[in-house]
C-alpha positions in Angstrom: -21.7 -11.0 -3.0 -24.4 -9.5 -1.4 -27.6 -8.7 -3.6 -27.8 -4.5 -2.7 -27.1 -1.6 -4.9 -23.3 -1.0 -5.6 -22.7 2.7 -5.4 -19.4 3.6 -7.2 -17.3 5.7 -5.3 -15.6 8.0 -8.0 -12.2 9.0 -7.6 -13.5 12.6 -7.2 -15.5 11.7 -4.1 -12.5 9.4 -3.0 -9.9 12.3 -3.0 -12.2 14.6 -1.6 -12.7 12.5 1.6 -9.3 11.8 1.6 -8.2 15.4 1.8 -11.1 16.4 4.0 -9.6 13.2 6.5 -5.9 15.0 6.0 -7.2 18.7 6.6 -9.9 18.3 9.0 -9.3 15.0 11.1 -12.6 13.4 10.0 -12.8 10.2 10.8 -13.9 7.3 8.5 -17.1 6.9 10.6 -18.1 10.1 9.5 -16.6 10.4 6.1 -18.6 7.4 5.7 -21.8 8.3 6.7 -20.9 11.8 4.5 -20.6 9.9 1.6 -23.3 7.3 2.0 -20.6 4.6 1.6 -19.2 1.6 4.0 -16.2 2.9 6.3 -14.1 0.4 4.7 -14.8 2.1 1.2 -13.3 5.3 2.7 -10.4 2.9 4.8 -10.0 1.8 1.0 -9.8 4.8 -0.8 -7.8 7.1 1.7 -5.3 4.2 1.5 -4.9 4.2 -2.3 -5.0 8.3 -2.6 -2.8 8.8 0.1 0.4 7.3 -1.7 -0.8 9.4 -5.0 -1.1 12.6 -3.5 2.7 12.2 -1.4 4.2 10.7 -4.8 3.1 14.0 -6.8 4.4 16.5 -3.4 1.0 16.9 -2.3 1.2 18.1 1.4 -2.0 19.5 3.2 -0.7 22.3 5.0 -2.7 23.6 8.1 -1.8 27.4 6.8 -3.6 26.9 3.6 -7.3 27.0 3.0 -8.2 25.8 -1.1 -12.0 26.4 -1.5 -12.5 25.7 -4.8 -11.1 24.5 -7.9 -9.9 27.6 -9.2 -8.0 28.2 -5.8 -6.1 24.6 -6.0 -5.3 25.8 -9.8 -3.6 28.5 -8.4 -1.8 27.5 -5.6 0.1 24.7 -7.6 0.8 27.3 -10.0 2.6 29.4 -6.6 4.3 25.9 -5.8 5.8 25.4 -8.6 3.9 22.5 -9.8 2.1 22.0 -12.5 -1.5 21.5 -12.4 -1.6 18.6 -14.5 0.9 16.9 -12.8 -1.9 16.2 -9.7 -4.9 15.2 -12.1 -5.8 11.1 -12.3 -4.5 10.1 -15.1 -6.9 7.8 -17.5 -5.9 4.3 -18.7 
């Protein structure tokens, strides 16, 4: 393995790019170069969030715009899901 600094890439970061890749058609060059990370890191982690989100009923729909933590809060409350149902769970 090569001798650099490993930068974690914290499931935070790794669903924010993968919803910012969903929403906004970013592409892993640039979600990459956003994050500071190797595009395979964000290849890797859209490809393990991806499944999670669709197995929970996640959909990114083009109509609704979620700006901050509160406002995701809130719309799974209008969806009929329960917040916690979407958080990582620890293990």
């Amino acid at each position: 393995m090569g001798g650099g600094p490993k930068h974690q890439f914290v499931f935070v970061d790794r669903l924010l790019a993968t919803l910012v890749h969903l929403r906004h058609g970013a592409t892993h060059d640039v979600l990459a170069c956003w994050f500071s990370v190797d595009r395979s890191t964000i290849t890797r982690a859209i490809g393990e969030v991806r499944p999670l989100l669709a197995e929970r009923g996640c959909t990114v729909r083009p109509d609704v715009r979620l700006r901050t933590l509160g406002e995701v809060v809130a719309h799974l409350g209008t969806s009929g899901r329960p917040a916690s149902s979407t958080a990582p769970r620890s293990g």
